[in-house]
MIDOSE-1310 file (N, C-alpha, C; in nm, 2 decimals, decimal comma, always signed):
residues 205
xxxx	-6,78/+12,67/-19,42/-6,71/+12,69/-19,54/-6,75/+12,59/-19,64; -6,85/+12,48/-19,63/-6,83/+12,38/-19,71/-6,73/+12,28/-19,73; -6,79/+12,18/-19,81/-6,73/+12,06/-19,79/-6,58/+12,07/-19,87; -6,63/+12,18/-20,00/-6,47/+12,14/-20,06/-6,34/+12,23/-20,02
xxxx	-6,40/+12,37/-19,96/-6,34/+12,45/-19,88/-6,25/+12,41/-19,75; -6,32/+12,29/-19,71/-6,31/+12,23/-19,57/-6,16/+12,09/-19,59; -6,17/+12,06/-19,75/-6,01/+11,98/-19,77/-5,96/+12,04/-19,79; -5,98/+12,16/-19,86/-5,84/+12,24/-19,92/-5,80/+12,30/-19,76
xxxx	-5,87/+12,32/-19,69/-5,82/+12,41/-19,53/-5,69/+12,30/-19,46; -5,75/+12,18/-19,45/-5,69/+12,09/-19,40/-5,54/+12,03/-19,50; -5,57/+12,02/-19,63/-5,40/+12,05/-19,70/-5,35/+12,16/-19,69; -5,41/+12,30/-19,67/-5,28/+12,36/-19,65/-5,25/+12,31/-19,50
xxxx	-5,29/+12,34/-19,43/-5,24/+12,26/-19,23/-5,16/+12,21/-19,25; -5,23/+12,09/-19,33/-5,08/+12,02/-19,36/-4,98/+12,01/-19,37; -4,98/+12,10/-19,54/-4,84/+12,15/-19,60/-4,76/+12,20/-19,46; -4,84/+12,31/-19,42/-4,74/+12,40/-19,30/-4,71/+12,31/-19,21
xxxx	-4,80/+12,25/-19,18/-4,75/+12,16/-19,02/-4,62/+12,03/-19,09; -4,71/+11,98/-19,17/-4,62/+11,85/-19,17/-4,50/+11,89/-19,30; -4,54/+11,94/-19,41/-4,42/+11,97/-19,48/-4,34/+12,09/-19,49; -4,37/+12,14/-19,38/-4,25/+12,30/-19,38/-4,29/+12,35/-19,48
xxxx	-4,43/+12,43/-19,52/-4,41/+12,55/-19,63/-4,49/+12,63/-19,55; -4,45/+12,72/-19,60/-4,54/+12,85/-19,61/-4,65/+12,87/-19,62; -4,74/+12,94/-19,54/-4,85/+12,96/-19,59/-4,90/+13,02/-19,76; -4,76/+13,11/-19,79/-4,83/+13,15/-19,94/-4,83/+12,95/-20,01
xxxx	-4,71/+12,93/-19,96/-4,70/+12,80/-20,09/-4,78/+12,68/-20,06; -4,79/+12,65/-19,94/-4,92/+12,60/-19,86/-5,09/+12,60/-20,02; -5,05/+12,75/-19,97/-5,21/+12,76/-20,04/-5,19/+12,75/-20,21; -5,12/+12,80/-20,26/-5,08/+12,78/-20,41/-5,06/+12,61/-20,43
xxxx	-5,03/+12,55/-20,35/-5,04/+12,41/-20,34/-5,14/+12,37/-20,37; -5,25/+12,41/-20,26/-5,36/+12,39/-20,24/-5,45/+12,45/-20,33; -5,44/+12,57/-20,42/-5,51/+12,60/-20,54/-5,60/+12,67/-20,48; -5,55/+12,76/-20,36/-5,64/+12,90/-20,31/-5,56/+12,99/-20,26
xxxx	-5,59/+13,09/-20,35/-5,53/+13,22/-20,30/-5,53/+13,25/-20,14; -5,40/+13,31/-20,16/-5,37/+13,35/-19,94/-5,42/+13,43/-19,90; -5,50/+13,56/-20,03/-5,63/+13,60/-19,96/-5,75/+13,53/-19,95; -5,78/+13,43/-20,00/-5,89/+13,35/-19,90/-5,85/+13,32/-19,83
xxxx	-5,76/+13,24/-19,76/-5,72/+13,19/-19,67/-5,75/+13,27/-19,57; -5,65/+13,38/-19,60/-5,63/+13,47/-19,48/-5,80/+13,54/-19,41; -5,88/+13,55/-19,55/-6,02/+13,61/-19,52/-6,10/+13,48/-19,38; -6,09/+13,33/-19,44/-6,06/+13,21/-19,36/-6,10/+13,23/-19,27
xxxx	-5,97/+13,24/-19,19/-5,94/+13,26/-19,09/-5,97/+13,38/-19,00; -6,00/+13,47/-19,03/-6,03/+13,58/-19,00/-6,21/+13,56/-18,98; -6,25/+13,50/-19,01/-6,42/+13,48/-19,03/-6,42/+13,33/-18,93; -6,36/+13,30/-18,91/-6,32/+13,11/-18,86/-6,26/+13,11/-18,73
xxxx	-6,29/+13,16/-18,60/-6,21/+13,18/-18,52/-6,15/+13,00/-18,48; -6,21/+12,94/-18,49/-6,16/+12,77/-18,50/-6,04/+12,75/-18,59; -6,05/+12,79/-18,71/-5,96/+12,80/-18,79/-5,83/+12,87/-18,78; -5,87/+12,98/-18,74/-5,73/+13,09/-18,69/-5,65/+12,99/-18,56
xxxx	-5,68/+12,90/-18,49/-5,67/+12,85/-18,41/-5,62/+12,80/-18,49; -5,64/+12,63/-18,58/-5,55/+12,54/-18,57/-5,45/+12,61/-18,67; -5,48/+12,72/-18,73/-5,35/+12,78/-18,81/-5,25/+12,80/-18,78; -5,29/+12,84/-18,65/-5,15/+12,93/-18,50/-5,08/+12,79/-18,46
xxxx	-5,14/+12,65/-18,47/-5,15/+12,56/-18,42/-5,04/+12,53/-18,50; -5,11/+12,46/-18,67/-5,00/+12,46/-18,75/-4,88/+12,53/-18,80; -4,88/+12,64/-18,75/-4,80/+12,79/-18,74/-4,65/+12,73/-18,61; -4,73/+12,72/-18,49/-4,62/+12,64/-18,36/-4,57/+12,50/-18,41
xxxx	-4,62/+12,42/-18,48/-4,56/+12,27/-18,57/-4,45/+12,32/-18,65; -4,46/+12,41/-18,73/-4,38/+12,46/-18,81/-4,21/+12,51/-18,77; -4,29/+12,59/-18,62/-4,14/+12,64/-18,59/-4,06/+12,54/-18,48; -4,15/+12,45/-18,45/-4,07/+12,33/-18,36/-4,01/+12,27/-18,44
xxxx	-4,07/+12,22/-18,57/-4,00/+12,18/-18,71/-3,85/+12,23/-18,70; -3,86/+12,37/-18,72/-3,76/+12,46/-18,76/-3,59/+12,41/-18,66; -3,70/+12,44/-18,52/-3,58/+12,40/-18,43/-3,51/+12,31/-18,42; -3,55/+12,20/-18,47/-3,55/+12,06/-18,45/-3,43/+12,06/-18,56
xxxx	-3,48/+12,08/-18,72/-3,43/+12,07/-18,82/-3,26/+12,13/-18,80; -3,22/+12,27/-18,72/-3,11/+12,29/-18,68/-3,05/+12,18/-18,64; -3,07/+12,16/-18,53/-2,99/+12,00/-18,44/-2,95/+11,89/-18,56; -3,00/+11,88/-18,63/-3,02/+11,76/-18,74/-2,90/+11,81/-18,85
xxxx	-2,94/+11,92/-18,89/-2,84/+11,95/-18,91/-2,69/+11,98/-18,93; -2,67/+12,06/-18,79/-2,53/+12,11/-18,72/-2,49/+11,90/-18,75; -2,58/+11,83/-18,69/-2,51/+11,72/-18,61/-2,47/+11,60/-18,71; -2,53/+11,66/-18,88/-2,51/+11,56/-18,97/-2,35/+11,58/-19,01
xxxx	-2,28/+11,52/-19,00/-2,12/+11,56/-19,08/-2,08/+11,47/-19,20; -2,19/+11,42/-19,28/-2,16/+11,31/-19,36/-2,11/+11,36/-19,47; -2,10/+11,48/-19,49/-2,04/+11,57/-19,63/-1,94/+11,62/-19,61; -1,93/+11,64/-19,49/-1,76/+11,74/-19,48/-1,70/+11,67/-19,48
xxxx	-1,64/+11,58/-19,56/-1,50/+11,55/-19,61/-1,55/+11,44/-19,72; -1,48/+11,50/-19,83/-1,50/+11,37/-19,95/-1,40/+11,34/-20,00; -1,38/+11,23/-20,07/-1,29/+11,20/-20,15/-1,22/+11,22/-20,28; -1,11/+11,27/-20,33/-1,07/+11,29/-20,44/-0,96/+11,21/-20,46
xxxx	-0,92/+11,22/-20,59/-0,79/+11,15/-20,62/-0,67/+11,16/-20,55; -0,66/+11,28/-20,52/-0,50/+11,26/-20,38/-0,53/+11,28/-20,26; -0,72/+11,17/-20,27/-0,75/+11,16/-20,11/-0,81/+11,25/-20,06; -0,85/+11,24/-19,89/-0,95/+11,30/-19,82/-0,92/+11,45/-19,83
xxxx	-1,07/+11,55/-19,86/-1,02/+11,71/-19,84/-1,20/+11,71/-19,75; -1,13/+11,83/-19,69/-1,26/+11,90/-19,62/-1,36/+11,98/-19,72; -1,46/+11,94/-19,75/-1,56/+11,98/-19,80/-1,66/+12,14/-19,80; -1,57/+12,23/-19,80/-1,59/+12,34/-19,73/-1,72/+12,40/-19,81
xxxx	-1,77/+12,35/-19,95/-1,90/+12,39/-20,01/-1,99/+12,36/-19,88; -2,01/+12,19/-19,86/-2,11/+12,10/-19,80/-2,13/+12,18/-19,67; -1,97/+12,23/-19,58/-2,01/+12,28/-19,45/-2,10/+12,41/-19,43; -2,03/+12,50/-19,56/-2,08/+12,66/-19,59/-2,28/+12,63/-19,62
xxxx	-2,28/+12,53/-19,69/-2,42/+12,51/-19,72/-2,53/+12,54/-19,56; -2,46/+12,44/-19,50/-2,52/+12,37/-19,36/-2,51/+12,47/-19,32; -2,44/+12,56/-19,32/-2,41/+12,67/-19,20/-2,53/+12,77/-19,27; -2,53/+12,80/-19,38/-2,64/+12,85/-19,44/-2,77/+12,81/-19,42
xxxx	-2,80/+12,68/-19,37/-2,92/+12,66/-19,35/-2,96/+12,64/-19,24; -2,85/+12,65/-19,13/-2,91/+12,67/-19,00/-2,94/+12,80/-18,96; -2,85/+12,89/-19,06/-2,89/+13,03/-19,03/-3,01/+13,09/-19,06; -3,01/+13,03/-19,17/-3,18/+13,08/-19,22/-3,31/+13,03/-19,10
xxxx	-3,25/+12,90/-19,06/-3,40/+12,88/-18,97/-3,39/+12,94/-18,84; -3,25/+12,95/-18,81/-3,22/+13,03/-18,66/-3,33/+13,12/-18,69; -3,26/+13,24/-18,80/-3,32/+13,39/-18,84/-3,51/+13,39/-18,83; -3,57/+13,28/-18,92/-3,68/+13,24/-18,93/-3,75/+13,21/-18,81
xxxx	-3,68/+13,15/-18,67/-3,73/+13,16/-18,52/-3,76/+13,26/-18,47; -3,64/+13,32/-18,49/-3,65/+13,46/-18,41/-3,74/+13,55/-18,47; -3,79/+13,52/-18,61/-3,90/+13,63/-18,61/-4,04/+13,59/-18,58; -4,05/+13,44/-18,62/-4,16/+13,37/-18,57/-4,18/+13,33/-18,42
xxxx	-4,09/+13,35/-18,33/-4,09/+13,31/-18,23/-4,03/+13,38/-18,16; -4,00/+13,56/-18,12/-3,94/+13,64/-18,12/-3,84/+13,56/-17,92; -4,02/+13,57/-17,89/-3,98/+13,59/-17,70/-3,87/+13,44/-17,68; -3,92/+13,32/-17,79/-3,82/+13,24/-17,68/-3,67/+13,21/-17,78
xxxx	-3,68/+13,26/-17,92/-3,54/+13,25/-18,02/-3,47/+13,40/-18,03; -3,56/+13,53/-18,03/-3,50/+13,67/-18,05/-3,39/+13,67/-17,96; -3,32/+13,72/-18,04/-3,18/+13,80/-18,01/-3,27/+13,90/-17,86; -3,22/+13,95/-17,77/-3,20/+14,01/-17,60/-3,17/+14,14/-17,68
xxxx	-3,21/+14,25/-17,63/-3,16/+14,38/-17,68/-3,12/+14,44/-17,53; -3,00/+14,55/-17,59/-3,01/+14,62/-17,47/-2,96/+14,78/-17,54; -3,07/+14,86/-17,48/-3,10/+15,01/-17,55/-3,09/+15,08/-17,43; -3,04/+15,17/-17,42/-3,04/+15,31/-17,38/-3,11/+15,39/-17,42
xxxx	-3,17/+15,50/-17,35/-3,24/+15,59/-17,43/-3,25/+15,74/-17,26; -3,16/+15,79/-17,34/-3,10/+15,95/-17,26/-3,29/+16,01/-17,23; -3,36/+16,01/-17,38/-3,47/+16,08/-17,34/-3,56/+16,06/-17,24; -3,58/+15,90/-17,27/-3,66/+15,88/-17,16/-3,62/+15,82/-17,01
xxxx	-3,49/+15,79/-17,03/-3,43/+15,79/-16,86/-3,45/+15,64/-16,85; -3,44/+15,51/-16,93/-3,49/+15,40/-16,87/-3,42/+15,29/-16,99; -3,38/+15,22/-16,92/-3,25/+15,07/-17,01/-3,33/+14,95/-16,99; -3,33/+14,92/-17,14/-3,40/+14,76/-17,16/-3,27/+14,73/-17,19
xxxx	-3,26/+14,60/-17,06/-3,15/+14,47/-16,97/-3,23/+14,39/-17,03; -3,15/+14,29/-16,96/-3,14/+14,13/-17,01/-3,26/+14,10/-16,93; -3,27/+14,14/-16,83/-3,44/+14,14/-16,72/-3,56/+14,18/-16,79; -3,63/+14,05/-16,83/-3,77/+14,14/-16,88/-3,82/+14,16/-16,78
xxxx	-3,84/+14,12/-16,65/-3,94/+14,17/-16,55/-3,90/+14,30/-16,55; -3,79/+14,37/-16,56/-3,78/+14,52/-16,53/-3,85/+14,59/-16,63; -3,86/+14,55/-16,79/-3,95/+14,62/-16,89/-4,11/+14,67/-16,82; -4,15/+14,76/-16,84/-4,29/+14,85/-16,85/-4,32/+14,73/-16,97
xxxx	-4,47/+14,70/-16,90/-4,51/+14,61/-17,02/-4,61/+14,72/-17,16; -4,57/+14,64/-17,27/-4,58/+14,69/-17,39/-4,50/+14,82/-17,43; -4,40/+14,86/-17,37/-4,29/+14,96/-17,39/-4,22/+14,97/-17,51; -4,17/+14,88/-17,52/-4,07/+14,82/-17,67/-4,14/+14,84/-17,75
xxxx	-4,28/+14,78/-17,74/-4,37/+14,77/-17,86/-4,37/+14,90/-17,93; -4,45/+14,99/-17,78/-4,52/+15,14/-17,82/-4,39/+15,23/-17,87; -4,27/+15,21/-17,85/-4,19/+15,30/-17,91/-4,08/+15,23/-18,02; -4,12/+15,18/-18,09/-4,10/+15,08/-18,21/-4,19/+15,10/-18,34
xxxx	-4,38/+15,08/-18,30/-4,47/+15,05/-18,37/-4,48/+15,14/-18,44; -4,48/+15,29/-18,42/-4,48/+15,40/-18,54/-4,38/+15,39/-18,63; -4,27/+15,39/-18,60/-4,14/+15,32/-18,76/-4,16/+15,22/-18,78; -4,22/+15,12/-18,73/-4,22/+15,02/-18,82/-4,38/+15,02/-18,90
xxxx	-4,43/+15,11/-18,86/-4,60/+15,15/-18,94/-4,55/+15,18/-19,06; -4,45/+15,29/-19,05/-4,41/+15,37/-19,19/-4,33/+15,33/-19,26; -4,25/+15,17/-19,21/-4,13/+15,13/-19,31/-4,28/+15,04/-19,36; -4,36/+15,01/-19,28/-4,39/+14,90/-19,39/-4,50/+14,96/-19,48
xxxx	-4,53/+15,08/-19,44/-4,65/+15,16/-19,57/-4,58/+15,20/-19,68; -4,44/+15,25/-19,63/-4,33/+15,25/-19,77/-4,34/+15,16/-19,85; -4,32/+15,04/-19,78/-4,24/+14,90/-19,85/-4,37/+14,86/-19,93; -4,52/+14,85/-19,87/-4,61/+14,83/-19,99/-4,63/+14,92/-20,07
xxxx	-4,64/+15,05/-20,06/-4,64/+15,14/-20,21/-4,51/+15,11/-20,28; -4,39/+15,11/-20,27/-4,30/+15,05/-20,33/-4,31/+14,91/-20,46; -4,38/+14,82/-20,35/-4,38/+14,71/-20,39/-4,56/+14,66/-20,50; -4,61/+14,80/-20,46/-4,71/+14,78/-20,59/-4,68/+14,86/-20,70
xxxx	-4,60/+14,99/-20,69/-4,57/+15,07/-20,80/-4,48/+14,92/-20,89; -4,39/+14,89/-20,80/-4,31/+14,76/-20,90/-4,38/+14,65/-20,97; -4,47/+14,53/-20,92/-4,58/+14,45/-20,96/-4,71/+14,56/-21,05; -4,73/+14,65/-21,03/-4,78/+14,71/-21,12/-4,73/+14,76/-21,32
xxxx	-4,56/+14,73/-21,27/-4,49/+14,74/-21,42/-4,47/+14,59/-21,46; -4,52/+14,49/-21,32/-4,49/+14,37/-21,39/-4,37/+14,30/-21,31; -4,34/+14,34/-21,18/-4,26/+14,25/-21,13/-4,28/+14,17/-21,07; -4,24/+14,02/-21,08/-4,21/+13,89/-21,02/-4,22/+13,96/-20,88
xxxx	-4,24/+13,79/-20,80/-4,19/+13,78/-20,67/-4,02/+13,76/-20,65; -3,93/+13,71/-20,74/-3,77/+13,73/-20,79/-3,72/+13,90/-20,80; -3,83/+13,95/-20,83/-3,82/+14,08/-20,86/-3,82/+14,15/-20,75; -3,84/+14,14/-20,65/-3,94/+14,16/-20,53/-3,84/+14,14/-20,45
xxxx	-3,76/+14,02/-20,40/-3,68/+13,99/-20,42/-3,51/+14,05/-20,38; -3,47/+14,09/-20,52/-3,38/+14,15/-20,54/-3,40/+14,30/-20,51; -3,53/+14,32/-20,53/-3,51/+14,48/-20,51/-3,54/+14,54/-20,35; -3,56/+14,44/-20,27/-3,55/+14,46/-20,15/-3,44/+14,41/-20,06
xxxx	-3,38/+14,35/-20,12/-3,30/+14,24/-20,09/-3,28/+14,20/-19,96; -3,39/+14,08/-19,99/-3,39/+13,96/-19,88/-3,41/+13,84/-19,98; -3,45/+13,73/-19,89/-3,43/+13,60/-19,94/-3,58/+13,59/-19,96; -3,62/+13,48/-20,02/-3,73/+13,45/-20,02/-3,81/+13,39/-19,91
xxxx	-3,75/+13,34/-19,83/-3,82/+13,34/-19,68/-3,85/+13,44/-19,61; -3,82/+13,57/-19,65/-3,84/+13,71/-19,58/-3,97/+13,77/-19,63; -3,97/+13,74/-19,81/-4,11/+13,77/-19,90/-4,21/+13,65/-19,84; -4,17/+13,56/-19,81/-4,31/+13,48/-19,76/-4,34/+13,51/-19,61
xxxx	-4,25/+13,59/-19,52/-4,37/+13,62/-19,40/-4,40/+13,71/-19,42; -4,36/+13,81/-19,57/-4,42/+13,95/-19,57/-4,57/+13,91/-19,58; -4,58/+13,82/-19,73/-4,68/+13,79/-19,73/-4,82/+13,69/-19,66; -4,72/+13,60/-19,59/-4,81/+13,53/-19,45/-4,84/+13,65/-19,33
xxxx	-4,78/+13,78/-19,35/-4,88/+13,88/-19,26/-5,02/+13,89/-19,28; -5,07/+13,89/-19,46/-5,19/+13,94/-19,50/-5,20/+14,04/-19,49; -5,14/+14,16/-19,45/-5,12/+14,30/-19,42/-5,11/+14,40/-19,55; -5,05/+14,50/-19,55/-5,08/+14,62/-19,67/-4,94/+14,60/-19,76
xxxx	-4,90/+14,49/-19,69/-4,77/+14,44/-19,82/-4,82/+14,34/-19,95; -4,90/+14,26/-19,83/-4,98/+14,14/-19,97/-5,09/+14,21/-20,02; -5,16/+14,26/-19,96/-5,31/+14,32/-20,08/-5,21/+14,48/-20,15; -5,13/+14,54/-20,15/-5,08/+14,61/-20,26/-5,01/+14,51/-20,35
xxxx	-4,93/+14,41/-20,37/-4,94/+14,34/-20,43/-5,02/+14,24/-20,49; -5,10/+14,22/-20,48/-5,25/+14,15/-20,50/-5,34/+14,25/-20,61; -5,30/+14,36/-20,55/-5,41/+14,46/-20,61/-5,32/+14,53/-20,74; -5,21/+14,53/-20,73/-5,14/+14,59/-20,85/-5,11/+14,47/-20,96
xxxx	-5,12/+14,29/-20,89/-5,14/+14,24/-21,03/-5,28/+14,22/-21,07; -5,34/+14,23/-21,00/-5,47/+14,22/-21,09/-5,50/+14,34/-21,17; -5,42/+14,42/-21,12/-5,45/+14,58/-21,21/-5,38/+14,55/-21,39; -5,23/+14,43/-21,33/-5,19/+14,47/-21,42/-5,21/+14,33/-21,52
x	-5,27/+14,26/-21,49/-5,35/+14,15/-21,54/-5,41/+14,16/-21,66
């Protein structure tokens, strides 16, 4: 990749490993679009490596940052004029931000933070338990991966007809409604969410 290709690779790592961002903001940091990156890595099997690398730093981060957390209580209770009250903004905050990284585990780290499912299914005669050894391996997947093919081919034509009139990532956003940690692993997929977006602003550029 070259020499100047070769620092910008190593600050985004960075960003993700050592400062908790994202790979989009990682690379916007770094002053290269997340389709290079992503092309990167894809061409770099060394690279896809310490990405995955910096990718596991991230979510040990994450976990870590819970405990720290839950365990800080130096806001729930302040002082006012007729004395001590419970701080119930400061706790609601906390509680808000352990949820988001819990939520953030479990999708980045489905097998050891996901939520256990347990499904029935009359047609095919067979119950996913709390026992994975009893799962058929790649079962879940194969009767999952077709809806989730077509919510997400929706969600990018959706999401370029919108950036095509000119909508923000705010926009983006609200009209899907999730948080913006949800729009950045759409787009840390590199999948047909971020190049319809990619491709409807440069259209509309």
């Amino acid at each position: 990749m070259g020499k100047g290709p070769d620092k910008r690779v190593d600050a985004i790592l960075a960003s993700i490993a050592e400062d908790g961002l994202s790979m989009t903001k990682a690379c916007k940091k770094a002053k290269v679009a997340p389709s290079t990156f992503v092309r990167w890595t894809q061409n770099d099997p060394d690279l896809a490596e310490r990405y995955a690398h910096a990718r596991d730093l991230l979510i040990d981060r994450y976990a870590d940052e819970i405990i720290d957390i839950a365990d800080d209580n130096s806001l729930d209770i302040e002082m006012t004029e007729s004395g001590p009250r419970v701080n119930g903004e400061a706790i609601q905050r906390a509680k808000l931000r352990t949820d988001s990284r819990k939520w953030l585990l479990s999708k980045l780290r489905p097998e050891q933070y996901g939520e256990r499912l347990r499904v029935n299914s009359k047609v095919e005669q067979r119950t996913i338990t709390d026992d994975a050894d009893s799962l058929t391996p790649g079962w879940i997947e194969e009767m999952v991966a077709p809806q989730r093919e077509k919510e997400k081919a929706a969600r990018a034509e959706q999401a370029e007809k919108l950036c095509s009139m000119g909508a923000s990532d705010a926009d983006l956003v609200a009209f899907f409604k999730i948080d913006e940690a949800t729009l950045d692993e759409w787009y840390d997929e590199g999948g047909a969410f971020f190049e319809a977006v990619q491709r409807a602003r440069r259209g509309a550029a």
